[in-house]
C-alpha positions as CSV (number, residue, x, y, z in Angstrom):
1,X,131.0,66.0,142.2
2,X,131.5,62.6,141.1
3,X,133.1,63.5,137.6
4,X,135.7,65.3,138.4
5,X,136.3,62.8,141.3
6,X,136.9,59.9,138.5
7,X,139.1,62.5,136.6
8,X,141.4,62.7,139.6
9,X,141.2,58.6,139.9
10,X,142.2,58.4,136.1
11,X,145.2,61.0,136.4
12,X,146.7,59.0,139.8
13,X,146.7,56.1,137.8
14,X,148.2,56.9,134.7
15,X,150.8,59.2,136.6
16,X,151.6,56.0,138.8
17,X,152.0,54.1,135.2
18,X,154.0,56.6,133.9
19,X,156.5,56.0,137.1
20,X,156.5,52.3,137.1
21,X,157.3,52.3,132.9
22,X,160.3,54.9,134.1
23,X,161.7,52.6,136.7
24,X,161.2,49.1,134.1
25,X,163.5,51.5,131.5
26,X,166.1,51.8,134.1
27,X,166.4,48.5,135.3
28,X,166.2,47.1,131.9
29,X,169.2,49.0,130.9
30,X,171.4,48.7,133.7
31,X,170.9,44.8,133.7
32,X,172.0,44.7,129.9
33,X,174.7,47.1,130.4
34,X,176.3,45.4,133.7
35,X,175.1,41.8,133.6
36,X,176.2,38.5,131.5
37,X,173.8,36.4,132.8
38,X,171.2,34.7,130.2
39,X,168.6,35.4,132.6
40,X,169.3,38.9,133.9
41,X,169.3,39.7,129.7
42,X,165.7,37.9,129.4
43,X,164.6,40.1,132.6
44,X,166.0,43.0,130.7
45,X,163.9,42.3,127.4
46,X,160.9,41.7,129.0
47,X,161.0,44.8,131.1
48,X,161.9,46.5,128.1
49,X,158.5,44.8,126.4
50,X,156.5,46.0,129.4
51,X,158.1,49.5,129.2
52,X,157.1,49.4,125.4
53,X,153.7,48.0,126.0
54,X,152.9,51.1,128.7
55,X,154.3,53.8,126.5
56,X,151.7,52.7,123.7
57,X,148.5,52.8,126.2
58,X,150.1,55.7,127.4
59,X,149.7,57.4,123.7
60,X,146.9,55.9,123.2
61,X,145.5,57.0,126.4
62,X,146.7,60.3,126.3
63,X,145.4,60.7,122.4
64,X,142.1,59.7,123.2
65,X,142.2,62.6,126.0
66,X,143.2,65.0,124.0
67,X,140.7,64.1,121.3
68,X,138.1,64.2,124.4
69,X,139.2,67.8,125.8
70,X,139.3,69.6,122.0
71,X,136.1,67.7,121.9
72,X,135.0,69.1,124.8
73,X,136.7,72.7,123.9
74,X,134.5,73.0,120.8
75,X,131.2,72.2,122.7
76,X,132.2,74.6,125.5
77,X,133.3,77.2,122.4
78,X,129.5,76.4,120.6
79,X,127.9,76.9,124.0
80,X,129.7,80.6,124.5
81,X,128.9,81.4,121.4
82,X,125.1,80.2,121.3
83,X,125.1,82.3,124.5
84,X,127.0,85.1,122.6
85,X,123.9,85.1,120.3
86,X,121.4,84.5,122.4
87,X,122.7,87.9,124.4
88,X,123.3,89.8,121.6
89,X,119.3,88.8,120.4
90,X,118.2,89.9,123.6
91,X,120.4,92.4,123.2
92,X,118.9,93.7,119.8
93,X,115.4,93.0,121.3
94,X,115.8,95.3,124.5
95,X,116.9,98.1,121.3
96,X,114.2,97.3,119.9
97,X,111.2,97.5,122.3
98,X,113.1,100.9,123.4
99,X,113.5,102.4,119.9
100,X,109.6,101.3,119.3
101,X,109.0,103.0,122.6
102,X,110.8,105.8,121.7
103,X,108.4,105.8,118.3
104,X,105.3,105.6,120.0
105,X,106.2,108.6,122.0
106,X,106.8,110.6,118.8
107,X,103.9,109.9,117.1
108,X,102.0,110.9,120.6
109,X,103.9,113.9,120.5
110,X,103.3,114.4,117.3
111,X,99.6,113.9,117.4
112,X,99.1,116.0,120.6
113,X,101.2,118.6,118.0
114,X,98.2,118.2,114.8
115,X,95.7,118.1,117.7
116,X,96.5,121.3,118.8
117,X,97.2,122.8,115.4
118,X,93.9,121.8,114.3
119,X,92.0,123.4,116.9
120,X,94.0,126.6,116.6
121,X,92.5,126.3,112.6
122,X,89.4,125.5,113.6
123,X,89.1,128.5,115.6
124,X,90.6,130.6,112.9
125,X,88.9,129.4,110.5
126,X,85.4,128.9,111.7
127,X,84.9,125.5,110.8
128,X,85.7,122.1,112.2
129,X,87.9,119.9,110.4
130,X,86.4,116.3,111.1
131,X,88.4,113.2,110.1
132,X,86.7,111.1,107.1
133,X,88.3,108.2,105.9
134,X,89.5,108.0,102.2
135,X,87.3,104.8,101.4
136,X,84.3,107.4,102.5
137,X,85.4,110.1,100.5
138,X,86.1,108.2,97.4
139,X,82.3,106.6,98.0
140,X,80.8,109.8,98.2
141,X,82.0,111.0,95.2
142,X,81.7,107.7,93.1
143,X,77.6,108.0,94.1
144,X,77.8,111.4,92.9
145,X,79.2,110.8,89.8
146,X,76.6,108.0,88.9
147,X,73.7,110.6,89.8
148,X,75.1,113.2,87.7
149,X,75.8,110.7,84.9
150,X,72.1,109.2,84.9
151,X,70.5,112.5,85.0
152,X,72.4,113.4,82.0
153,X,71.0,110.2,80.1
154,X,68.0,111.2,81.4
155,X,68.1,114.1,79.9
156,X,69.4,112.8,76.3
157,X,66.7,110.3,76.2
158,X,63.5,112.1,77.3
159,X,63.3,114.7,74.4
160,X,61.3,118.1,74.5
161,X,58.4,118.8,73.9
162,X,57.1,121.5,72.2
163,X,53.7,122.8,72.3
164,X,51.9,123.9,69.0
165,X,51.1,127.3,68.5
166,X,47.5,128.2,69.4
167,X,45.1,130.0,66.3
168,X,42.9,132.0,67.9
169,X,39.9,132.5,65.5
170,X,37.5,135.3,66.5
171,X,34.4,135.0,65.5
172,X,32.2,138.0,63.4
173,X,29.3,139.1,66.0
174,X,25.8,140.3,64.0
175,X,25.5,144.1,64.7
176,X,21.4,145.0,65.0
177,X,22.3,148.9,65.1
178,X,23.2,148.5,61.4
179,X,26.2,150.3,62.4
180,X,29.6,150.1,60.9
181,X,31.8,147.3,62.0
182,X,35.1,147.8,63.4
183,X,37.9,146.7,60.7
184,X,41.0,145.9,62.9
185,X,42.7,144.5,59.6
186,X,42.7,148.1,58.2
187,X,45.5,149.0,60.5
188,X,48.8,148.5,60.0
189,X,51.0,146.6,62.2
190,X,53.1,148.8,65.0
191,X,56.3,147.8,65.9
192,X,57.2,149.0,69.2
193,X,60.4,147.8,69.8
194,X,61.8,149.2,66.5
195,X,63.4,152.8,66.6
196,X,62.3,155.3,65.2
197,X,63.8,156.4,62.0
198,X,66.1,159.5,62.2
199,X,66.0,161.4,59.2
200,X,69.6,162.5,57.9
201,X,70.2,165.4,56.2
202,X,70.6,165.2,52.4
203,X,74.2,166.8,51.8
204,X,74.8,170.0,50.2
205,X,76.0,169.5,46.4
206,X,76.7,173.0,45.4
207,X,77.6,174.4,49.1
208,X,78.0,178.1,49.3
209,X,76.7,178.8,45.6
210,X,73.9,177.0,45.9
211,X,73.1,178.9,49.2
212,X,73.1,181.9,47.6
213,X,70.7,180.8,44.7
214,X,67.9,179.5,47.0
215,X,68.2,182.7,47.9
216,X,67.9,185.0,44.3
217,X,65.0,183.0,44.1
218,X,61.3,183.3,44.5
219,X,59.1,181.0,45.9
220,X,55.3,180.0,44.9
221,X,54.0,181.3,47.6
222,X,55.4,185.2,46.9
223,X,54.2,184.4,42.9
224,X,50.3,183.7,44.4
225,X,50.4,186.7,46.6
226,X,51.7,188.9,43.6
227,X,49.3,187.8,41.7
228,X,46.5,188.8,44.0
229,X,47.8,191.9,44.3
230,X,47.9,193.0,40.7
231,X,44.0,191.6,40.7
């Protein structure tokens, strides 16, 4: 209340010195235009001087108002547009909680969606599909990799061993009955699991001819019972 109070002081003021350097023009001109006296002419100047004197704190006045209201302009256009920002940041913000909101509630959706598709697998499939982490997973198979790796050096390193063939000796028993011992050297080693020899037939040389010769023939057997006969 009590600025714009002093504002209205300041303006009655300057508006009242603005009138009273209008009326010392006036007079200052009539007096030189219809007066010869020394003294109406020095009135004249000096009103003149006075007239001069308020029109420069007038400008002066007035400059340093105007340089006071586009000061004032600029903080007032500063302050709208700070407030411009600011709403436009709260703006963005609002967008942004509701976008994130609108995210969340996807991914719930979209979880409720796997949820459900994973049970309908699970009953498909018979099994249940837990959830292991990847750090898990990649342990698990690091571990298995090491056992598998130090049973192989284990394996390199400890060599085989073989066990050496066993001579069994049989010793010669003394026979009282005089009788004759049982040579098992004298018979000859069996095979079993070789086949037995097929015998192939020897091919025919002469074919048809020599058919026919074996059988012009004789045999020895006819020559021995010929002979017998004729004895």
């Amino acid at each position: 209340m009590t600025q714009p109070a002093e504002e209205t002081n300041t303006t009655d003021k300057t508006q009242i010195m603005l009138v009273a350097l209008v009326v010392l023009a006036v007079v200052a001109s009539v007096v030189m235009l219809f007066s010869n006296s020394a003294a109406a002419m020095k009135v004249a100047v000096l009103a003149a001087l006075w007239a001069a004197f308020l029109g420069l704190f007038l400008v002066a006045k007035y400059r340093r108002i105007a340089t006071e209201e586009r000061a004032r302009a600029e903080e007032e256009r500063e302050k709208l547009a700070a407030e411009l920002r600011a709403e436009q940041a709260e703006l963005a913000a609002e967008n942004a909680i509701s976008a994130s909101a609108q995210d969340t509630e996807l991914l719930q959706d979209i979880r409720a969606q796997l949820g459900e598709l994973r049970q309908q697998l699970e009953e498909l499939s018979g099994r249940e599909f837990g959830y292991e982490p990847a750090t898990l997973t990649a342990e698990a198979s690091r571990i298995r990799e090491l056992e598998t790796a130090t049973d192989e050096a284990l394996t390199e390193t400890i060599p085989a061993v073989e066990e050496p063939p066993v001579e069994a000796t049989v010793e010669p028993s003394d026979d009282t009955s005089g009788a004759s011992r049982f040579d098992t050297g004298s018979f000859a080693t069996v095979k079993l699991d070789t086949p037995a020899a097929v015998p192939t037939p020897e091919p025919e040389s002469h074919g048809r001819r020599r058919r026919d010769e074996n059988k012009d023939s004789i045999s020895v057997a006819e020559l021995l019972a010929n002979l017998k006969k004729n004895k």
